[in-house]
N, CA, C and O of each residue as an XYZ file, in Angstrom:
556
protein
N     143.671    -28.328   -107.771
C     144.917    -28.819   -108.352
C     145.035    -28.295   -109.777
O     144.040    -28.424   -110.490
N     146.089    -27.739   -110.268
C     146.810    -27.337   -111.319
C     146.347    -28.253   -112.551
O     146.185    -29.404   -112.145
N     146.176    -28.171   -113.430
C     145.806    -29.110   -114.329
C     147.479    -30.005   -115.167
O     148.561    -30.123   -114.593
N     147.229    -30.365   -116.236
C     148.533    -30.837   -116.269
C     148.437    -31.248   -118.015
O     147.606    -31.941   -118.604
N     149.941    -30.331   -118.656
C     149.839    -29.917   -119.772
C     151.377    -30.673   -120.442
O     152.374    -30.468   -119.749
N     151.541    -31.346   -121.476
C     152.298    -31.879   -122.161
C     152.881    -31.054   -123.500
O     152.153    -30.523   -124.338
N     154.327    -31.058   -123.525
C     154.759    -30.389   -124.287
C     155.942    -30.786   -124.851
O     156.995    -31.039   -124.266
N     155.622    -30.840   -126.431
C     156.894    -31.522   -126.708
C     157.776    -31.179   -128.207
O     156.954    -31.191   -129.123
N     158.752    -30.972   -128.567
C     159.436    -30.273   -129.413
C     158.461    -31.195   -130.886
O     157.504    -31.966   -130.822
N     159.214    -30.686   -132.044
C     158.372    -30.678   -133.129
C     160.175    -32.424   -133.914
O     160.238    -32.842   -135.071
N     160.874    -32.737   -133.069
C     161.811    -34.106   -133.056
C     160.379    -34.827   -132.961
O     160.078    -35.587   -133.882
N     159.589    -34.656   -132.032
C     159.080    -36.066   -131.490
C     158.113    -36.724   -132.754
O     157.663    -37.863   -132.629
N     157.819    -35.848   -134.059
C     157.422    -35.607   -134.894
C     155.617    -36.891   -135.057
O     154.986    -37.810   -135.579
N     155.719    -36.156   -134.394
C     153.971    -36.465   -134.518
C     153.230    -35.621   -135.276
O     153.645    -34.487   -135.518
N     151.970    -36.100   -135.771
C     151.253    -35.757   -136.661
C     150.469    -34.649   -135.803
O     149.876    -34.921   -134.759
N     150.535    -33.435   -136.341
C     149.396    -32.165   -136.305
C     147.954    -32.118   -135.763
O     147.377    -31.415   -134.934
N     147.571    -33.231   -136.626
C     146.382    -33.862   -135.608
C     146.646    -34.282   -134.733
O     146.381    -33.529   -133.797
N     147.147    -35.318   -134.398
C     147.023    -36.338   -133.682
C     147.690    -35.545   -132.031
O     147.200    -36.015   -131.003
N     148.572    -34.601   -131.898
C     148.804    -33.494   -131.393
C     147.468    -32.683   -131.044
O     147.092    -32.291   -129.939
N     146.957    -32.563   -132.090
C     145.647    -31.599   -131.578
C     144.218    -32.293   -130.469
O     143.570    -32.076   -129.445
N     144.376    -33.137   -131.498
C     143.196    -34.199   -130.620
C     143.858    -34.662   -128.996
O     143.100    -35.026   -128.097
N     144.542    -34.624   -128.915
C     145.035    -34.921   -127.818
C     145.740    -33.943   -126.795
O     146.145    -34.356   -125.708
N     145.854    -32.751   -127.158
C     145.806    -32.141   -126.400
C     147.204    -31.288   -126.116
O     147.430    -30.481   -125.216
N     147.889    -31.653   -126.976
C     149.440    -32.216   -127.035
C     149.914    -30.718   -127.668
O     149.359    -30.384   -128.715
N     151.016    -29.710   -127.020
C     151.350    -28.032   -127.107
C     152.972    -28.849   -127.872
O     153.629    -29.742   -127.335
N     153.290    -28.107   -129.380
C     154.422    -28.933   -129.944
C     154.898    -28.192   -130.483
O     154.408    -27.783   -131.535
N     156.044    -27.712   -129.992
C     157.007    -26.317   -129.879
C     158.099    -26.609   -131.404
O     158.721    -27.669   -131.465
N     158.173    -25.966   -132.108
C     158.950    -26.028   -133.086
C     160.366    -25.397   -133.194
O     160.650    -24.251   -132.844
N     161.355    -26.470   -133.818
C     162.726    -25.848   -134.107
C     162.880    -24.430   -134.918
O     162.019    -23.995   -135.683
N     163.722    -23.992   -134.716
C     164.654    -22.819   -135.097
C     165.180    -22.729   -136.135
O     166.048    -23.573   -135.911
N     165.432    -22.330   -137.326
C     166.259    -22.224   -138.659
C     166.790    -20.902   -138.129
O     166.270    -19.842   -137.780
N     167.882    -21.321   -138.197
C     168.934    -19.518   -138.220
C     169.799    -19.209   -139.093
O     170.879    -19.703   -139.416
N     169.068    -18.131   -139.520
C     170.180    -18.226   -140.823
C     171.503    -17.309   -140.722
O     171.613    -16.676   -139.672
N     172.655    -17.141   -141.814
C     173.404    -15.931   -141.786
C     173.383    -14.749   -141.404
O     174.327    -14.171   -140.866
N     172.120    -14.204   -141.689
C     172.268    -13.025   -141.399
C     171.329    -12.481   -140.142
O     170.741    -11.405   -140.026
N     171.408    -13.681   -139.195
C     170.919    -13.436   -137.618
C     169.415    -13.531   -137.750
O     168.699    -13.488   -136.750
N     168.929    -13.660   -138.971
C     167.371    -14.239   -138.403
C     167.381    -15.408   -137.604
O     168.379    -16.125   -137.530
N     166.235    -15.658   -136.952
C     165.630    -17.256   -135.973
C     164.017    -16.979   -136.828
O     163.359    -16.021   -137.235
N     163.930    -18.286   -136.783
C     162.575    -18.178   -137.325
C     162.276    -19.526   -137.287
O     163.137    -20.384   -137.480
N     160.596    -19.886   -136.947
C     160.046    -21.101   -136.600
C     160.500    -22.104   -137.792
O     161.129    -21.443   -138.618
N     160.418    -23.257   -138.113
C     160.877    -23.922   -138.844
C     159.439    -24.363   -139.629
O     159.472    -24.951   -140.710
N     158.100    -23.984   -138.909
C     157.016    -24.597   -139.964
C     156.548    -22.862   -140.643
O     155.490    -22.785   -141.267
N     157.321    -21.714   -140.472
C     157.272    -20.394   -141.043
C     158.118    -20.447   -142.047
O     157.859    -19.734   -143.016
N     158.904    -20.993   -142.068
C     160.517    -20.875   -143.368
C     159.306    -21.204   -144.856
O     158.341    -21.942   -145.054
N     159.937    -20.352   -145.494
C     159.664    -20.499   -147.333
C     160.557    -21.051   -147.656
O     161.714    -20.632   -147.620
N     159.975    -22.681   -148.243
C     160.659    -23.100   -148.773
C     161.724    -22.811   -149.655
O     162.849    -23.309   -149.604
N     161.188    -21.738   -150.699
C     161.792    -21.694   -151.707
C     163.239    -20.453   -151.266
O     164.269    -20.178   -151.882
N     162.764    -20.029   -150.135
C     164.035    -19.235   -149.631
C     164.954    -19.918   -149.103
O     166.121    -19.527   -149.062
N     164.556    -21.012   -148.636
C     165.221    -22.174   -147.752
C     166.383    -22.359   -148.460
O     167.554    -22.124   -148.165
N     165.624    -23.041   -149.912
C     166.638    -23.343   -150.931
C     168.103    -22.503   -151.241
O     169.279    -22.859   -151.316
N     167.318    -21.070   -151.390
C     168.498    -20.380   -152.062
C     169.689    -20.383   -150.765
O     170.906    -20.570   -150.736
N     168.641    -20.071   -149.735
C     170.254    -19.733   -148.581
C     170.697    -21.256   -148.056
O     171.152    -21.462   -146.931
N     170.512    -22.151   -148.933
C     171.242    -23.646   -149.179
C     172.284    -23.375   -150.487
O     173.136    -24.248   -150.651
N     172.283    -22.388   -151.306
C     173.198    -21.527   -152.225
C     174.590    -21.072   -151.819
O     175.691    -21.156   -152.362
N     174.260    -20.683   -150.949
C     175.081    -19.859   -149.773
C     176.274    -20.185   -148.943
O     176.138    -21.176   -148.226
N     177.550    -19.485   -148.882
C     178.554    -20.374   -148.356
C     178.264    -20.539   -146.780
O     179.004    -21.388   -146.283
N     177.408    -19.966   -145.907
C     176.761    -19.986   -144.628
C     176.354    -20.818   -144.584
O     177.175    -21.334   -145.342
N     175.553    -21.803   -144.299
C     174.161    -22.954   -144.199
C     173.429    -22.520   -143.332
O     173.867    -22.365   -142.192
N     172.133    -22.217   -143.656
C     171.544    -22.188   -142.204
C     171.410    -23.576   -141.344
O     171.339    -24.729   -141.768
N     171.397    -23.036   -139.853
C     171.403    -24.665   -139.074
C     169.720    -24.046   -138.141
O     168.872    -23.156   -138.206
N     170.110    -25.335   -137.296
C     168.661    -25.456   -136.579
C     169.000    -25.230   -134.931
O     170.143    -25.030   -134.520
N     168.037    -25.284   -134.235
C     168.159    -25.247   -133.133
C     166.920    -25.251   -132.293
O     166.082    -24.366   -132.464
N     166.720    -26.335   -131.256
C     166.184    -26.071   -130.118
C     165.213    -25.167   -129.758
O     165.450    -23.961   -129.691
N     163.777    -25.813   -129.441
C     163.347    -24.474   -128.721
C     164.214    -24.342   -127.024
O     164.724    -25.245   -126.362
N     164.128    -23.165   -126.785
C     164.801    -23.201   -125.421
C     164.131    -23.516   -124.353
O     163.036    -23.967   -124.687
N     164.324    -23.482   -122.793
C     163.915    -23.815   -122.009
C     163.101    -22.990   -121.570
O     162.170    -23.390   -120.871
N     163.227    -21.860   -121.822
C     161.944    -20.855   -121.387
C     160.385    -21.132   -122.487
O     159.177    -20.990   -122.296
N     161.249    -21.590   -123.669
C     159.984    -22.139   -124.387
C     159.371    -22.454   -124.077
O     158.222    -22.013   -124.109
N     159.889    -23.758   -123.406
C     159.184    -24.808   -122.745
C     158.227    -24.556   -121.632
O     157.053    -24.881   -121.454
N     159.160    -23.827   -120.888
C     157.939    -23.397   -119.095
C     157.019    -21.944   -119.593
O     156.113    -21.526   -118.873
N     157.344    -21.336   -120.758
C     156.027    -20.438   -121.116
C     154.832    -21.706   -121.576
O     153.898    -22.006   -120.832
N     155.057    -22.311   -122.837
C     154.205    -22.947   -123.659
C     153.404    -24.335   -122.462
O     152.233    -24.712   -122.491
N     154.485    -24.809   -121.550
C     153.420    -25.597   -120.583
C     152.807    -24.668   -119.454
O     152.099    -25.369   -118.731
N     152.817    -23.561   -119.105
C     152.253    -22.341   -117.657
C     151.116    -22.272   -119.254
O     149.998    -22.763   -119.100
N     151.410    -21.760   -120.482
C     149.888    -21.313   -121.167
C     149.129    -22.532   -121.242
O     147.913    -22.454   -121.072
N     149.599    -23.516   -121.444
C     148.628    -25.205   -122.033
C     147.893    -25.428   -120.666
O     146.888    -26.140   -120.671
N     148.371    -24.814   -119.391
C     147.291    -24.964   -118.250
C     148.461    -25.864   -117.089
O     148.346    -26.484   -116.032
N     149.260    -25.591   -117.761
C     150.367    -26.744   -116.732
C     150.287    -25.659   -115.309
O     149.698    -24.616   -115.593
N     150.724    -25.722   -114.000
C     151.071    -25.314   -113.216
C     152.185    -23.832   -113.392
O     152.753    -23.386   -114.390
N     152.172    -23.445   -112.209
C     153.420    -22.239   -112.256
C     154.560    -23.580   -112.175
O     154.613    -24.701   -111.668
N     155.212    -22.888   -112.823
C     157.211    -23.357   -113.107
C     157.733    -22.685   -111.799
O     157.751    -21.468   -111.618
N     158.186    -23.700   -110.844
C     159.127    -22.976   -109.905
C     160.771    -23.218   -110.384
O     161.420    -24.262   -110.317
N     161.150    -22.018   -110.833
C     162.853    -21.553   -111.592
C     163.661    -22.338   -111.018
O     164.341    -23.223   -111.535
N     163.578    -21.928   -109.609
C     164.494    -22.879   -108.842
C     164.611    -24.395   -108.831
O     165.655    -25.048   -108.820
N     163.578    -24.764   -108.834
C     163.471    -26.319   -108.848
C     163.869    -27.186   -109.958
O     164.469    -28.261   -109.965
N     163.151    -26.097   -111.361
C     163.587    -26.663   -112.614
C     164.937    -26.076   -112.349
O     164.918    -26.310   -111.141
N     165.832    -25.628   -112.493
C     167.176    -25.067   -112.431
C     167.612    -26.421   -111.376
O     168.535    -26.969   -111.978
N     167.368    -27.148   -110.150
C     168.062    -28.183   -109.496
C     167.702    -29.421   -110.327
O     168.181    -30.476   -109.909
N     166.859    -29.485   -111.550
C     166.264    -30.588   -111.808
C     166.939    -31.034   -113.212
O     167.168    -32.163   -113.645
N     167.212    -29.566   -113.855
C     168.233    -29.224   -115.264
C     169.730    -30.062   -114.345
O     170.125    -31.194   -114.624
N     170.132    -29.479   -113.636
C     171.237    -29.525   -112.887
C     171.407    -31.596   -112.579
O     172.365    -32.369   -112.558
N     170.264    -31.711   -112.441
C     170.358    -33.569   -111.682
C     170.162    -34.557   -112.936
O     170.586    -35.705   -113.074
N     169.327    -33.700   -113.880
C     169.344    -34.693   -114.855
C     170.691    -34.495   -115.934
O     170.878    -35.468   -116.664
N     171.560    -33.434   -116.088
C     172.610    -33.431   -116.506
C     173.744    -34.806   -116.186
O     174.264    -35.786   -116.720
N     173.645    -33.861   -114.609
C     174.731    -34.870   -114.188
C     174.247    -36.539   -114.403
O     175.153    -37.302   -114.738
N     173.003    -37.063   -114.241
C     172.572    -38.379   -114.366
C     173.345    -39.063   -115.878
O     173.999    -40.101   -115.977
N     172.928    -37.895   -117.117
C     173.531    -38.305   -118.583
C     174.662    -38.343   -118.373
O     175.201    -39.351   -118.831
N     175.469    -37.481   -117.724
C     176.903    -37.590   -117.659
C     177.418    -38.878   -117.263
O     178.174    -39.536   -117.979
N     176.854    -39.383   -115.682
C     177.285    -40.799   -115.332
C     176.842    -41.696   -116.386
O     177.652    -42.533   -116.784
N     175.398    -41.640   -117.024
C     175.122    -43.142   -117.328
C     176.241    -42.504   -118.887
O     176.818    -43.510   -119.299
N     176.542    -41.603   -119.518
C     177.934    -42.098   -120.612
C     178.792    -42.363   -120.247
O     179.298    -43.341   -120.797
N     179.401    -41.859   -119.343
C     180.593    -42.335   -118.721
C     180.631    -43.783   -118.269
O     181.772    -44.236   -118.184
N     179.401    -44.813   -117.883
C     179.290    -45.622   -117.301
C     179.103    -46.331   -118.928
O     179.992    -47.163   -119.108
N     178.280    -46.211   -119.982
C     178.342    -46.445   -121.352
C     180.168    -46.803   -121.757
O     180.813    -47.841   -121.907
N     180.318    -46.121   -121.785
C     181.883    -45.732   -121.944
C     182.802    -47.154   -121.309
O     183.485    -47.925   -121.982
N     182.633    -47.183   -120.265
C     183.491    -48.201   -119.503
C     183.161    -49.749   -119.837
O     184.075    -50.569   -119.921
N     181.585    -50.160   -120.053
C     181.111    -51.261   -120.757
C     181.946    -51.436   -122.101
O     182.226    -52.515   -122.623
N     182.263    -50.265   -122.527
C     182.730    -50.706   -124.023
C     184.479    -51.160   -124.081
O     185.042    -52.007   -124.776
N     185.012    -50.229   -123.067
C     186.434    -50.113   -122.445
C     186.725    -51.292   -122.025
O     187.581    -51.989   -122.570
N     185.919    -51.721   -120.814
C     186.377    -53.174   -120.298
C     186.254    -54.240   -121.287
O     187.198    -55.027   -121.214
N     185.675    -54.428   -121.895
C     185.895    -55.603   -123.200
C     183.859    -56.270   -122.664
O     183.404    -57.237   -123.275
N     183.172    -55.711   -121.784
C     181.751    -56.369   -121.356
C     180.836    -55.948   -122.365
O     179.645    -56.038   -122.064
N     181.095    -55.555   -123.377
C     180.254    -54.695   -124.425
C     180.742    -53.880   -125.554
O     180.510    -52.684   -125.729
N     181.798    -55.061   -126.674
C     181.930    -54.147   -127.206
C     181.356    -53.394   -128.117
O     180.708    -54.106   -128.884
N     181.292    -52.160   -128.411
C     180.508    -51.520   -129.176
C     180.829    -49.932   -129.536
O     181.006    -49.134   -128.615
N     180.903    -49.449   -131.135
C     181.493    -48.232   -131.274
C     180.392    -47.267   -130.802
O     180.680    -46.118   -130.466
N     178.940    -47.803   -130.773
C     178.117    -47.062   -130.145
C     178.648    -46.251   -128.700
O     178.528    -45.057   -128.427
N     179.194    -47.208   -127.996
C     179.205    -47.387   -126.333
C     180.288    -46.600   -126.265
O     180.417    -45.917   -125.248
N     181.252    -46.524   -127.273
C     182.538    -46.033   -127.495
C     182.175    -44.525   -127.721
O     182.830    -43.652   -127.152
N     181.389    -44.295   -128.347
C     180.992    -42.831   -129.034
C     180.519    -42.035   -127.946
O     180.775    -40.834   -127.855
N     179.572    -42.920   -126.797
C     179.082    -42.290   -126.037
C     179.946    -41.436   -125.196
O     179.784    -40.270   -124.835
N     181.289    -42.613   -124.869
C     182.021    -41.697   -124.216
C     182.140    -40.550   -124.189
O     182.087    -39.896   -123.148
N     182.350    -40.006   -125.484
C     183.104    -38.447   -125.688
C     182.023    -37.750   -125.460
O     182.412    -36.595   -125.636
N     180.349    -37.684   -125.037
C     179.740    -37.208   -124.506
C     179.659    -36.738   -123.256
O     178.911    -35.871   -122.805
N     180.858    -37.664   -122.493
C     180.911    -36.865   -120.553
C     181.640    -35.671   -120.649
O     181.740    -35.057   -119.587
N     182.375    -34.993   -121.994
C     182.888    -33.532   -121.313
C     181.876    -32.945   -122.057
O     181.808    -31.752   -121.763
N     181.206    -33.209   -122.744
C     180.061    -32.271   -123.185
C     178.985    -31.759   -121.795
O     178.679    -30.584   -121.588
N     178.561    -32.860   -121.005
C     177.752    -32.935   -119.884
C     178.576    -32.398   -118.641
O     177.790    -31.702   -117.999
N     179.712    -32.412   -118.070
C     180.493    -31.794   -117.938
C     180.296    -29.828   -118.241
O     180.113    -28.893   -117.460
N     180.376    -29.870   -119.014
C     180.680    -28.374   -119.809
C     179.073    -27.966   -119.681
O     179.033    -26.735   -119.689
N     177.981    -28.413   -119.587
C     177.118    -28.395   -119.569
C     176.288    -27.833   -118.181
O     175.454    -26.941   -118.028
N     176.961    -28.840   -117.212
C     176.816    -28.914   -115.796
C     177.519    -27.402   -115.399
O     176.899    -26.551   -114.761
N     178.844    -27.229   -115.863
C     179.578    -25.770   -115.614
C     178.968    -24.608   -115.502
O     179.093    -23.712   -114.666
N     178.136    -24.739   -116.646
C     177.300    -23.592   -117.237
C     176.145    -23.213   -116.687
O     175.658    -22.083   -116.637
N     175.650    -24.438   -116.193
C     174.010    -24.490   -115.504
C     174.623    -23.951   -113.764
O     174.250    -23.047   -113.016
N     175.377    -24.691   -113.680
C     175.731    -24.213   -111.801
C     176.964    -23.120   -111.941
O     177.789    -23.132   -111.027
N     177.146    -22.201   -112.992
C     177.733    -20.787   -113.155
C     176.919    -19.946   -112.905
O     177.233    -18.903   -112.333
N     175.202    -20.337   -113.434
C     174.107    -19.271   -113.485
C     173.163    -19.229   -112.079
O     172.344    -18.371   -111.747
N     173.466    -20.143   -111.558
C     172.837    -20.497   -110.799
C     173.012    -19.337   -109.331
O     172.367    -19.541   -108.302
């Protein structure tokens, strides 16, 4: 049996150690700046950081991607990634966020919950939506 490897973006913000001792593969965000660099976010110089915070651009952040993910858990000892499966599994857990905002949404609508939280969520089903489009376009 495949061994079994945990992997988790550098949000979940756990400590370096405590990651290490445990075993724990912790993929880091993206700084992208203006002029089309990507670059790890624990590589950025600070002090460059700053200046292109000068700048009428901002750099923003981003995501490791999903291939990140199924390289960095296939090296940590995780199993082979079957594409297909993760691709029906991207696909089921989309649509799942989509219902439970939409279902968020209606708690707040019917008067059973009100809340601008529940309210906010709403405008998240055409995101998931648009999301879902994209994943079963490539597919």
């Amino acid at each position: 049996m495949a061994g079994v490897a945990v992997v988790s973006d550098s949000n979940a913000y756990l400590p370096k150690q405590l990651a290490e001792a445990n075993g724990l593969t912790m993929l880091q965000q993206y700084v992208l700046f203006a002029d089309g660099r990507r670059v790890h976010e624990d590589e950025v110089d600070l002090d460059s950081f700053f200046e292109e915070m000068r700048r009428e651009q901002l750099p923003t952040t981003t995501n490791p991607t999903t291939e990140d993910f199924v390289a960095a858990y296939e090296e940590a000892g995780g199993s082979a990634v079957d594409r297909t499966a993760l691709r029906w599994w991207l696909v089921a857990a989309t649509l799942r966020w989509g219902v439970i905002c939409r279902y968020q949404y209606e708690r707040h609508r019917s008067g059973l919950a009100r809340s601008v939280e529940l309210a906010a969520i709403g405008r998240r089903v055409c995101e998931t939506e648009y999301d879902l489009l994209n994943l079963l376009e490539t597919t």
